[in-house]
DRENDO-1510 file (C-alpha; in Angstrom, 1 decimal, always signed):
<recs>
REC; n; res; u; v; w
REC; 1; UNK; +22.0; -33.7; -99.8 .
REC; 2; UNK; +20.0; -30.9; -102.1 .
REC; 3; UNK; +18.0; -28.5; -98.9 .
REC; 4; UNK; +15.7; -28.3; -101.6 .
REC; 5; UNK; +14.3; -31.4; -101.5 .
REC; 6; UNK; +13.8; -31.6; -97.5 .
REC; 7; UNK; +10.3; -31.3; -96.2 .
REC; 8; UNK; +9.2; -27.8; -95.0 .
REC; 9; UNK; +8.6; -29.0; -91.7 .
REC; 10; UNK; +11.6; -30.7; -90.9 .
REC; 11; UNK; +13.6; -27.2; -91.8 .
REC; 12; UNK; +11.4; -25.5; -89.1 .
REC; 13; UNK; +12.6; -27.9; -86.1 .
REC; 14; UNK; +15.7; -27.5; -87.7 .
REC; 15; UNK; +15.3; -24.1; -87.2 .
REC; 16; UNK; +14.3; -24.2; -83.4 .
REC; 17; UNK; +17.1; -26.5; -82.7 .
REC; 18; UNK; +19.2; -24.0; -83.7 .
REC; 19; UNK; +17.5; -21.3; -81.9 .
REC; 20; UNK; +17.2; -22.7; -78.8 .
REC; 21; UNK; +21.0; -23.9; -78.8 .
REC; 22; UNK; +22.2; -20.3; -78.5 .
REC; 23; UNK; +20.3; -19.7; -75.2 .
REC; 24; UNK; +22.1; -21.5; -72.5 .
REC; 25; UNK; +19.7; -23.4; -69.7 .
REC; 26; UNK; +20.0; -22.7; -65.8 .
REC; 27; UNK; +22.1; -25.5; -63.9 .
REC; 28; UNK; +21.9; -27.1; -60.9 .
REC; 29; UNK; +18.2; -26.0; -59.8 .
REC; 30; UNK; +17.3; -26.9; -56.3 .
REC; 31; UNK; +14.4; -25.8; -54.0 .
REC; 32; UNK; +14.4; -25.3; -50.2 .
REC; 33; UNK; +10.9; -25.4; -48.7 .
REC; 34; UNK; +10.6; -24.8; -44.6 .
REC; 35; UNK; +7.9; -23.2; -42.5 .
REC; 36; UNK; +5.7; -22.4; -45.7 .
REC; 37; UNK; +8.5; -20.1; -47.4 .
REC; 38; UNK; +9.7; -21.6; -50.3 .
REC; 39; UNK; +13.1; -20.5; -52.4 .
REC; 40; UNK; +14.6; -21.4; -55.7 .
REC; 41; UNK; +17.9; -21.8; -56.6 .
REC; 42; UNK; +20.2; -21.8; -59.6 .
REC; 43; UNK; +23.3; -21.5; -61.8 .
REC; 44; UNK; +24.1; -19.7; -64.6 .
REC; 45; UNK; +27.6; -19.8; -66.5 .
REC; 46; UNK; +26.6; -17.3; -69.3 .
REC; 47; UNK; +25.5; -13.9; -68.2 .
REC; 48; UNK; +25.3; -12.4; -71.4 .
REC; 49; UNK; +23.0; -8.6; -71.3 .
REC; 50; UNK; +19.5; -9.2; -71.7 .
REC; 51; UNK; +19.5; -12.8; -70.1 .
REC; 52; UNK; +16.1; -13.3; -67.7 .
REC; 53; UNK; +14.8; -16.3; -66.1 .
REC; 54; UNK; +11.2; -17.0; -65.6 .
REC; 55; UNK; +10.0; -19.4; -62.9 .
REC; 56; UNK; +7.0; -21.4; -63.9 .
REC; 57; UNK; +4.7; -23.1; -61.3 .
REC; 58; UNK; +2.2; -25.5; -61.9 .
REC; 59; UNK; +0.2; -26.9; -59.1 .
REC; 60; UNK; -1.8; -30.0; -59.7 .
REC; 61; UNK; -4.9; -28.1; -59.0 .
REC; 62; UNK; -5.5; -25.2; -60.7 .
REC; 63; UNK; -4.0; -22.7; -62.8 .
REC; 64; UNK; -0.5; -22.1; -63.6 .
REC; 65; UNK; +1.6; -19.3; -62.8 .
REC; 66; UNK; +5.1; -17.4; -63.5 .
REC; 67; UNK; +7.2; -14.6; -63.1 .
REC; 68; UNK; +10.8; -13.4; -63.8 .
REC; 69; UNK; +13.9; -12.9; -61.8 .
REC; 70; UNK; +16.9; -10.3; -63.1 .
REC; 71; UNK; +19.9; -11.9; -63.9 .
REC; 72; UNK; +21.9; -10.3; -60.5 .
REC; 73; UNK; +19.7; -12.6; -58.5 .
REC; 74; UNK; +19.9; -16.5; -58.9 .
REC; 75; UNK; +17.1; -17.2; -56.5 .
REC; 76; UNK; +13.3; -16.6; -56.3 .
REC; 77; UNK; +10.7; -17.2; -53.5 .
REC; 78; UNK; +7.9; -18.7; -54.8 .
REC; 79; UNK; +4.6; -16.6; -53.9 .
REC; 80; UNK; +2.9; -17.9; -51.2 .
REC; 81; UNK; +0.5; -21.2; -51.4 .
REC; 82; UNK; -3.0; -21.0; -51.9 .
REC; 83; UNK; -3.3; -24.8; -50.1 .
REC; 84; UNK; +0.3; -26.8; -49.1 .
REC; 85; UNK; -1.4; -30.0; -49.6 .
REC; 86; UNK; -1.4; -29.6; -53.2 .
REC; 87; UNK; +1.4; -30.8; -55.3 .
REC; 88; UNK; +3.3; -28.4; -57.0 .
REC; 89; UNK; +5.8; -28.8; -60.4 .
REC; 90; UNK; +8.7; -26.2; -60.7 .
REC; 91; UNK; +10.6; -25.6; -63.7 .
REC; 92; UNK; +13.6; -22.3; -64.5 .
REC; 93; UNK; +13.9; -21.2; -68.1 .
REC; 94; UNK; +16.6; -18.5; -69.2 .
REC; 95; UNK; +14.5; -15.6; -71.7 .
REC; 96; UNK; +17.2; -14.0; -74.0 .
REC; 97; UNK; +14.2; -11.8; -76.1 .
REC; 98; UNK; +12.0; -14.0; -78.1 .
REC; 99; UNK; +14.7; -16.6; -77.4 .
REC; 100; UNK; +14.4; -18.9; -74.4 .
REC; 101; UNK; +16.3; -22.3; -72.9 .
REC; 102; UNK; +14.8; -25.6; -72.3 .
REC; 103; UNK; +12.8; -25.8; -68.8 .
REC; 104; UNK; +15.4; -26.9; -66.1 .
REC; 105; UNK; +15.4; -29.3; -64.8 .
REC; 106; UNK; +14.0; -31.2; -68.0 .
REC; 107; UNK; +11.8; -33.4; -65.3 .
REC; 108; UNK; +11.0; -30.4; -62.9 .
REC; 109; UNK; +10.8; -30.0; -59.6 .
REC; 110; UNK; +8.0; -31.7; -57.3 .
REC; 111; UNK; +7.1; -30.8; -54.0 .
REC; 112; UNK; +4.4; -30.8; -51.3 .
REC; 113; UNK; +3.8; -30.3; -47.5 .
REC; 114; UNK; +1.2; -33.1; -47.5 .
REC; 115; UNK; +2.8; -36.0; -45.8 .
REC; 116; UNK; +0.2; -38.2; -47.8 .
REC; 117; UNK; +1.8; -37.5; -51.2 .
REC; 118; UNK; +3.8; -40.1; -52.3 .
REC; 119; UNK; +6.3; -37.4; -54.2 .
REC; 120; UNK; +9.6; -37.3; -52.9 .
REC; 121; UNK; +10.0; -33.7; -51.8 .
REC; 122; UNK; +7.7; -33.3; -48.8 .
REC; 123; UNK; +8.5; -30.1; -46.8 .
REC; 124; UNK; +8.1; -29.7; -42.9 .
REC; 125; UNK; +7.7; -26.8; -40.7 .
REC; 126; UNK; +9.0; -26.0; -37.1 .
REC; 127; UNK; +7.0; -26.3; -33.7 .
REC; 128; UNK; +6.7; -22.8; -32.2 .
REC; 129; UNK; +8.5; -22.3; -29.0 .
REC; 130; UNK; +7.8; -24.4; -26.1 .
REC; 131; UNK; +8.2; -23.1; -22.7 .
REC; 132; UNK; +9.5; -26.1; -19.8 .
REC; 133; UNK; +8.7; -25.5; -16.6 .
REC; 134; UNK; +9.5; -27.8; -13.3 .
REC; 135; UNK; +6.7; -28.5; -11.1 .
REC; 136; UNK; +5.7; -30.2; -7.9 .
REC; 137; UNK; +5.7; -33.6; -7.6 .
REC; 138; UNK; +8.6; -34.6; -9.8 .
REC; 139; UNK; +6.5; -33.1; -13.0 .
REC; 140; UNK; +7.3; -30.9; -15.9 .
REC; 141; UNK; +4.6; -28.5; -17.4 .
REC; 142; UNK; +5.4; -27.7; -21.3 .
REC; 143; UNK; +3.3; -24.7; -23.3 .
REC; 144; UNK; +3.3; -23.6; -26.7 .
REC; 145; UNK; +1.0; -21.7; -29.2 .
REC; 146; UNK; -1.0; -23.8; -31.6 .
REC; 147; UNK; +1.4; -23.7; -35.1 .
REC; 148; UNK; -1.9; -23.2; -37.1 .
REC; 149; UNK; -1.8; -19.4; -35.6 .
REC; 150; UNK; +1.4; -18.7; -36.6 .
REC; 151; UNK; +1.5; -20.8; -40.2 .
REC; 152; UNK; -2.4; -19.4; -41.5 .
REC; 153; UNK; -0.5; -15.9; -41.8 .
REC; 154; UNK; +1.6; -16.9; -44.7 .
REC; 155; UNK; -1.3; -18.9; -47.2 .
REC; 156; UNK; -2.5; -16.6; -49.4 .
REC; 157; UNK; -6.1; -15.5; -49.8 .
REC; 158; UNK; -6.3; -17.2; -54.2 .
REC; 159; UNK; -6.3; -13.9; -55.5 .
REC; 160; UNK; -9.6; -12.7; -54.1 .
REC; 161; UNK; -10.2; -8.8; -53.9 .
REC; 162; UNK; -8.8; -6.9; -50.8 .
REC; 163; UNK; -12.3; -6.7; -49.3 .
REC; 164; UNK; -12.7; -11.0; -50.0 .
REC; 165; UNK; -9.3; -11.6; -48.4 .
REC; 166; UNK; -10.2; -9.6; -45.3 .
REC; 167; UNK; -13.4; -11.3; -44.9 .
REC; 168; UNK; -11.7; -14.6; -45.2 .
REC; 169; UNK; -9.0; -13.2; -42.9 .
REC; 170; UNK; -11.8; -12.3; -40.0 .
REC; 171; UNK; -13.1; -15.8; -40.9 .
REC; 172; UNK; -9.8; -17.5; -40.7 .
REC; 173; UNK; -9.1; -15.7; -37.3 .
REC; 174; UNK; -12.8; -17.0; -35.8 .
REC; 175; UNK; -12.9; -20.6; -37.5 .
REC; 176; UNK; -12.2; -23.1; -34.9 .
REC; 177; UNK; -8.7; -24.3; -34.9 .
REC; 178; UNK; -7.0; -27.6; -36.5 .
REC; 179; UNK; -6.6; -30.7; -34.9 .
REC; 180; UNK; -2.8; -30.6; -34.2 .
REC; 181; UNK; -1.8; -34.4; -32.9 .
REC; 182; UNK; +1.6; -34.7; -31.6 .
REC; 183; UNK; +4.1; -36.6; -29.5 .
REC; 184; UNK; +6.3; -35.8; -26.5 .
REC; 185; UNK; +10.1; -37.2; -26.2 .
REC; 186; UNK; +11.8; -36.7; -22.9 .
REC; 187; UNK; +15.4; -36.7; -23.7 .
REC; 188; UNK; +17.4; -39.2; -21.8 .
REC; 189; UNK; +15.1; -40.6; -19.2 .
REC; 190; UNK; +14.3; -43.7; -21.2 .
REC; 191; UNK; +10.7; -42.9; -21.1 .
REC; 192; UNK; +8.0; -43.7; -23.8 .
REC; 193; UNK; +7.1; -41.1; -25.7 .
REC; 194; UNK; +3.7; -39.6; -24.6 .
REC; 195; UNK; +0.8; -38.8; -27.2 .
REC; 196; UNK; -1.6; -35.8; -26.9 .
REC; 197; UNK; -3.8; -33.6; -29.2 .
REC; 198; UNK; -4.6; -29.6; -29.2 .
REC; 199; UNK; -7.6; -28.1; -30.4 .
REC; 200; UNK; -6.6; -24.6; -28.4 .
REC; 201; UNK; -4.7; -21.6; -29.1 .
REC; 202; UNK; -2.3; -22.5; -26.5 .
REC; 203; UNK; -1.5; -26.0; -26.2 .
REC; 204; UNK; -0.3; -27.4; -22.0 .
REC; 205; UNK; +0.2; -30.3; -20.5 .
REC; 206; UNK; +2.0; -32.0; -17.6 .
REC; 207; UNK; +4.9; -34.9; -17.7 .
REC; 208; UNK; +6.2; -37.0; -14.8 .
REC; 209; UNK; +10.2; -36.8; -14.8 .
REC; 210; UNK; +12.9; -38.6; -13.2 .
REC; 211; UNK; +13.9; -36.3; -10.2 .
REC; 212; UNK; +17.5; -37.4; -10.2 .
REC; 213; UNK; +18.2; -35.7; -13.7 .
REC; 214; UNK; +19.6; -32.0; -13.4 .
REC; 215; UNK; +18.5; -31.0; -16.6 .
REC; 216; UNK; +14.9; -32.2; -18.2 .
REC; 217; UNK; +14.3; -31.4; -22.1 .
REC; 218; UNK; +11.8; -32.5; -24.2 .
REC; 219; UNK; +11.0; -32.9; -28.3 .
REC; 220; UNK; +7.3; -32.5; -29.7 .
REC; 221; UNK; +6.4; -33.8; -33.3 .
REC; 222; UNK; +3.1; -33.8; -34.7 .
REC; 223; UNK; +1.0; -33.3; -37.8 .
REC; 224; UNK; -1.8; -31.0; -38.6 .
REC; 225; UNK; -4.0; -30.6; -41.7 .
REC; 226; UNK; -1.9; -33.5; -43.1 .
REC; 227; UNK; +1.6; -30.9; -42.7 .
REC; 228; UNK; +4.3; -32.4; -40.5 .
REC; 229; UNK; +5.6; -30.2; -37.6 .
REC; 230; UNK; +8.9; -30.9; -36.1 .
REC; 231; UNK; +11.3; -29.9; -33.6 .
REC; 232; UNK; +13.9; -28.2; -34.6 .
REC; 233; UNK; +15.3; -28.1; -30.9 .
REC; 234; UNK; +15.3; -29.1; -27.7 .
REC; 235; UNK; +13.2; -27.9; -25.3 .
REC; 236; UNK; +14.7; -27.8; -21.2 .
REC; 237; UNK; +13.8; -26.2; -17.9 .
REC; 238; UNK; +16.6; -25.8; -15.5 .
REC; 239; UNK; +15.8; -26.6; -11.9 .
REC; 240; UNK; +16.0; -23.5; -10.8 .
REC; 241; UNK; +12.9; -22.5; -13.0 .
REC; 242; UNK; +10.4; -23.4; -10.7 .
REC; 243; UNK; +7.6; -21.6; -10.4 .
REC; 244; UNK; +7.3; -19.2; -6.9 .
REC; 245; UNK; +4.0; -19.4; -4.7 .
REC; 246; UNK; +4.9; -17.1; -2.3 .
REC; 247; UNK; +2.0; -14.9; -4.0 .
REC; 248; UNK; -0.6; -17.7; -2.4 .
REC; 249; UNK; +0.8; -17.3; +1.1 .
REC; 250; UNK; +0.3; -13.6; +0.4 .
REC; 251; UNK; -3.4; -13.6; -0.6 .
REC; 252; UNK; -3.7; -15.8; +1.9 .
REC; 253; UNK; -2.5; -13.5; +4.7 .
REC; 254; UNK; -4.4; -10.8; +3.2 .
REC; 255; UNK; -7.8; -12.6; +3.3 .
REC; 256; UNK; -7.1; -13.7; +7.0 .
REC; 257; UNK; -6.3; -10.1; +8.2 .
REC; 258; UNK; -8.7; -8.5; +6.4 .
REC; 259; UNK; -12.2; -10.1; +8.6 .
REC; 260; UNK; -9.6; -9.8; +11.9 .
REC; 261; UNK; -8.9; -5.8; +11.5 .
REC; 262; UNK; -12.7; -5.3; +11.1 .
REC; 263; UNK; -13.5; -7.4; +13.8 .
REC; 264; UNK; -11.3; -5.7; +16.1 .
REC; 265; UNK; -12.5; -2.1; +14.9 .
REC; 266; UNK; -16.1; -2.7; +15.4 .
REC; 267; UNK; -14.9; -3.8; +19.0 .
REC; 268; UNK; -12.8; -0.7; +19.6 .
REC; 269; UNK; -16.0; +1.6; +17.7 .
REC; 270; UNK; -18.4; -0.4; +20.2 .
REC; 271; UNK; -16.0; +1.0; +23.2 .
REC; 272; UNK; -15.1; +4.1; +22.2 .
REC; 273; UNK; -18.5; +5.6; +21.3 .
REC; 274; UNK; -20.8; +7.4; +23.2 .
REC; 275; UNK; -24.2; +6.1; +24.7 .
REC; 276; UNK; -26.8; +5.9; +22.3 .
REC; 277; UNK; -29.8; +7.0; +21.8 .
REC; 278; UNK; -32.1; +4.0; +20.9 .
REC; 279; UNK; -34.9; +3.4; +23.5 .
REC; 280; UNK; -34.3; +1.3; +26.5 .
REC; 281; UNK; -36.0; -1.9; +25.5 .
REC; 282; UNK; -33.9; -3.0; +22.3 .
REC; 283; UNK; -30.6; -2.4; +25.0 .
REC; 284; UNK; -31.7; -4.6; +28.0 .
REC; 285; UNK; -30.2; -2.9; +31.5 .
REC; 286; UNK; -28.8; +0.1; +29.7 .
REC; 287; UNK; -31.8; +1.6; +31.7 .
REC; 288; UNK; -29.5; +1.4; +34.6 .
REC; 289; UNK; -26.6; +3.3; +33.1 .
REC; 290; UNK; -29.0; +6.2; +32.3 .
REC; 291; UNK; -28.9; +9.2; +35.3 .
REC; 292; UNK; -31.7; +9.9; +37.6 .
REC; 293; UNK; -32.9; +13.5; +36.8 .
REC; 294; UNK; -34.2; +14.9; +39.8 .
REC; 295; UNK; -38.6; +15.9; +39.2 .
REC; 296; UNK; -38.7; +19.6; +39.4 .
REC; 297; UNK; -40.1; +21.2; +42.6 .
REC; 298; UNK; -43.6; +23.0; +42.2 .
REC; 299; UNK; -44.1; +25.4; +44.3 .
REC; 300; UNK; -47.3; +27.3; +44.2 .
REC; 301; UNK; -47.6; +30.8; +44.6 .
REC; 302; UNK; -49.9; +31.3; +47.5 .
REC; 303; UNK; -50.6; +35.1; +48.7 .
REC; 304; UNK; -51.5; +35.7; +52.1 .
REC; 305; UNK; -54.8; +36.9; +53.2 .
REC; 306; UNK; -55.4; +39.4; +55.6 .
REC; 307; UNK; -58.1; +39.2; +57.7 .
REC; 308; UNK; -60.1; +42.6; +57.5 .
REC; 309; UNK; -62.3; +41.8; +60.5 .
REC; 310; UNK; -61.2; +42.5; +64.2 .
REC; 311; UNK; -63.2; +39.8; +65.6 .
REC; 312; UNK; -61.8; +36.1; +64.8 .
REC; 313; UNK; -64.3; +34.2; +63.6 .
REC; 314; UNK; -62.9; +31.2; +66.1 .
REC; 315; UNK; -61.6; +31.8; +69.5 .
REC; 316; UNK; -59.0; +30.3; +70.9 .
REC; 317; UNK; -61.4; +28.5; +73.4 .
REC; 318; UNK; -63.2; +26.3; +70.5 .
REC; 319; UNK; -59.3; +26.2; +68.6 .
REC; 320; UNK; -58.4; +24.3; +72.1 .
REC; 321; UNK; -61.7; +22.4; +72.7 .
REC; 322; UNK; -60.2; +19.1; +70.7 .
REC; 323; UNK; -62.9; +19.4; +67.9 .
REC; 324; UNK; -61.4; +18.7; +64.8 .
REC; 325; UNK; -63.0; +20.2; +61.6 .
REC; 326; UNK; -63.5; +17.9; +58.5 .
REC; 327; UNK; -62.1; +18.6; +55.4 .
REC; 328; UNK; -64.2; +19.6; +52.9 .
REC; 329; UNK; -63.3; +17.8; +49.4 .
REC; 330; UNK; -62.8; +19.3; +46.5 .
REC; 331; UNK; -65.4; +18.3; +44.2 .
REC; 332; UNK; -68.8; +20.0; +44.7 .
REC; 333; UNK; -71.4; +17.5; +47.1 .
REC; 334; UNK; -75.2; +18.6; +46.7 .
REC; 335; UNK; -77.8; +17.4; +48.3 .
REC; 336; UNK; -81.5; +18.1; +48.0 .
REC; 337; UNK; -83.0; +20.7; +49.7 .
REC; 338; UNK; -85.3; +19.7; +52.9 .
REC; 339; UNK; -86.2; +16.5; +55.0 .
REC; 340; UNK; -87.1; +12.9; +53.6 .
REC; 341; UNK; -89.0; +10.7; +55.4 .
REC; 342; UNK; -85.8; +8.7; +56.3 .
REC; 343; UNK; -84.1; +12.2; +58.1 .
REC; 344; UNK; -87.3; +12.8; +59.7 .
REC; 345; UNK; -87.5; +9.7; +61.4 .
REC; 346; UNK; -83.8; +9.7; +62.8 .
REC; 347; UNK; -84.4; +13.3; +63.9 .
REC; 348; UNK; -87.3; +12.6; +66.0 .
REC; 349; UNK; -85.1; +9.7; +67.7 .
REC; 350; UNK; -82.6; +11.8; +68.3 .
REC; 351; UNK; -85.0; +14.4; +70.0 .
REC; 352; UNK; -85.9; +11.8; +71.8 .
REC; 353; UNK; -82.9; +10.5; +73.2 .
REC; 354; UNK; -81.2; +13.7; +73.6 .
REC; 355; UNK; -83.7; +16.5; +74.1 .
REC; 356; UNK; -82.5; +20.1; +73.5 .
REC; 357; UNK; -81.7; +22.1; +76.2 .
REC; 358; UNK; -83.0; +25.2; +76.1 .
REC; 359; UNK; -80.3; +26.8; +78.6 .
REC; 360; UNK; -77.8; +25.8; +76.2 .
REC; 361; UNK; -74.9; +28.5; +75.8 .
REC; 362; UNK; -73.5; +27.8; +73.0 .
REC; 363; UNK; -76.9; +27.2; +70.9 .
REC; 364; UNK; -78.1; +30.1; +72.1 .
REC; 365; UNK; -74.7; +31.9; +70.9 .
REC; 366; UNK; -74.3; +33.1; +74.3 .
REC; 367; UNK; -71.4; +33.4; +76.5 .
REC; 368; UNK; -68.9; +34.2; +73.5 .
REC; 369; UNK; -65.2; +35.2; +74.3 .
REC; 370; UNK; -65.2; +39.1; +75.1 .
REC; 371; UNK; -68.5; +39.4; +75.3 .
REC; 372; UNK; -70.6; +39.7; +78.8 .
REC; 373; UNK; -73.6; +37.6; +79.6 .
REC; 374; UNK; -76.7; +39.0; +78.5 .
REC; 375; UNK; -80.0; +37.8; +80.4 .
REC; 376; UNK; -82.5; +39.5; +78.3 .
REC; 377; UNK; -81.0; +38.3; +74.7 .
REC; 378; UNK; -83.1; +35.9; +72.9 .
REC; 379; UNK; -81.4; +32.3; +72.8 .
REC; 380; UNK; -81.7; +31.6; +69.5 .
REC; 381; UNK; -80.2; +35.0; +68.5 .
REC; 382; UNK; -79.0; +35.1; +64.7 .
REC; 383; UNK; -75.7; +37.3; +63.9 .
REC; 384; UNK; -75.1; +39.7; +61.4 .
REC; 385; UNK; -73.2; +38.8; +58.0 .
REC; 386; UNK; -70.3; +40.4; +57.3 .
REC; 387; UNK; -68.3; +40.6; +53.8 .
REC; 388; UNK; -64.5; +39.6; +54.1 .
REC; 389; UNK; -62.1; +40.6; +51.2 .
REC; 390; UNK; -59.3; +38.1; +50.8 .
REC; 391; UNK; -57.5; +39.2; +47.7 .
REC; 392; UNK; -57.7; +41.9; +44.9 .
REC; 393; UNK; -61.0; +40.4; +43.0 .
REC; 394; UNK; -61.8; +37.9; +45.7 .
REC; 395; UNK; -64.5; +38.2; +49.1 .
REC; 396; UNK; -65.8; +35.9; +51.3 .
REC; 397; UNK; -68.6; +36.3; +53.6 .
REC; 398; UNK; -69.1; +35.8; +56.9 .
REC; 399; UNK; -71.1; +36.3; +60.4 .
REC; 400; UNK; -70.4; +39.0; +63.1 .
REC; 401; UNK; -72.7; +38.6; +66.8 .
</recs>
């Protein structure tokens, strides 16, 4: 057949045929996708110099994307996923210059962690680490972190500037958590498995057990924003992992000693101390403790006064004649000078009931110890006054016959 007469266009697939023939394609292409890492894998039989392999992704949202390996390495990881619920379509072509293979596989590669898609590659991740503890009762208490905090960390942030991504980051860390529904196997206990949900960081809950088991383990499965979490173990507490509560018995000891040590030092302060000082009526009878001081003695400072006149103005005659002298008081008594009609009255009785005798001695002053009987003194003789001094700065005056 004349190439002459062919059609230019059938020369040029002719042409590409040909080209793409001397660039081999990768073999045996198979993806592993677990706990949002995702790796590619391939064969090569030709590694001629200059051979490359670009990776094309294609999600079914959204832009495209690709990137090439080296030839010494037969595996990529695929950049981290903007959302895992989104289907994603994988292809491997060898790059030899302008020259490339055909897309392997021809079909591509499908895959998803949405366990909604109906694709057949639908990738799981694992259930952080539980911790089983035995408690009272014939229970078991299991913990574990909510998977969303440990998962979030690998999405990436779509290409947004550093500044977006650590605003979405702070907004990430504050948003409120997933709904993370799951189920609880106990291992060998023929038990039903037990259904719960976590909207918390840390995810707890209690499980009755049979108590004649040694050993108690447990599986949790469970889905969150559509992703299926797994197992990947089994989880067991040992019965000698119970929990201690001797610290309760401790605190408890401490708060009953505590109000009985100040009880008994206020007792032993009350004791010990000395008397106080507060007044007697806020202590009733503490009066009676207090010592009687003794009232201080006055005594007065009297001088004794010398009697500057020979003569005693009383002799020992009218001292013994039983007359007793009244005691004058010590606040000044006044009385008006002369007679009222009242005095004048009584003194005219009493002159006449007892008349004065004129012959009287002792009116008439007469007959006075150590003197002798004078007949031709007057009766009614006055005496002479005499001035007495009875301290520095102090007289009295008196009467001398």
């Amino acid at each position: 057949m004349d190439l002459a007469r062919l059609h230019p266009v059938s020369l040029f697939a002719v042409w590409i045929t040909v080209v793409t023939a001397l660039v081999e394609p990768p073999g045996n292409v198979t993806l592993h996708c677990h706990n949002l890492t995702n790796i590619l894998k391939w064969d090569y039989n030709q590694l001629t110099p200059g051979v490359k392999f670009r990776v094309d992704i294609q999600p079914y949202k959204g832009a495209a994307e690709n990137f090439l390996v080296e030839p010494s390495d037969l595996q990529a990881e695929l950049p981290p996923l903007i959302d895992p619920r989104e289907e994603f379509y994988v292809t491997v072509t060898a790059v030899m210059g302008e020259e490339e293979s055909e897309p392997s596989p021809s079909d591509g590669l499908i895959f998803t962690y949405s366990q909604e898609s109906l694709v057949e590659k639908k990738c799981v991740v694992d259930l952080p680490s539980v911790n089983v503890t035995i408690q009272p009762h014939d229970q078991i208490e299991f913990r574990f972190e909510h998977p969303w905090l440990l998962y979030k960390k690998k999405l990436r942030g779509g290409g947004e500037s550093k500044s977006k991504q650590r605003r979405s980051h702070d907004a990430l860390r504050s948003e409120r958590l997933p709904l993370f529904t799951y189920k609880v196997m106990v291992v060998n206990q023929g038990k039903q498995p037990h259904s719960d949900y976590c909207e918390e960081r840390v995810c707890t809950n209690t499980l009755p057990v049979d108590a004649a088991k040694k050993e108690h383990c447990l599986t949790i499965n469970g889905e969150m924003n559509l992703i299926s979490v797994k197992s990947n173990q089994e989880f067991c507490a040992q019965p000698g992992e119970a929990p201690s509560y001797d610290y309760i018995y401790v605190i408890v000891s401490v708060l009953v000693l505590i109000p009985v040590a100040a009880i008994g030092f206020m007792v032993y302060h009350k004791r010990t101390r000395p008397l106080s000082s507060t007044p007697a009526p806020l202590f009733p009878g503490s009066f009676l403790k207090q010592p009687v001081r003794p009232l201080p003695v006055l005594t007065d400072n009297v001088q004794e006064v010398q009697v500057a006149s020979p003569t005693p103005l009383l002799t020992s005659t009218d001292e013994e004649d039983g007359r007793e002298f009244t005691t004058v008081p010590d606040y000044d008594m006044r009385f008006p000078i002369g007679v009222t009609e009242e005095d004048e009255g009584v003194s005219d009785v009493t002159e006449r009931e007892e008349p004065n005798v004129e012959g009287s001695d002792y009116m008439g002053g007469r007959h006075l110890e150590g003197e002798e009987p004078d007949e031709g003194r007057s009766a009614y003789e006055s005496r002479i006054p005499v001035t007495v001094e009875l301290a520095p700065d102090e007289t009295a005056e008196g009467y001398r016959a």
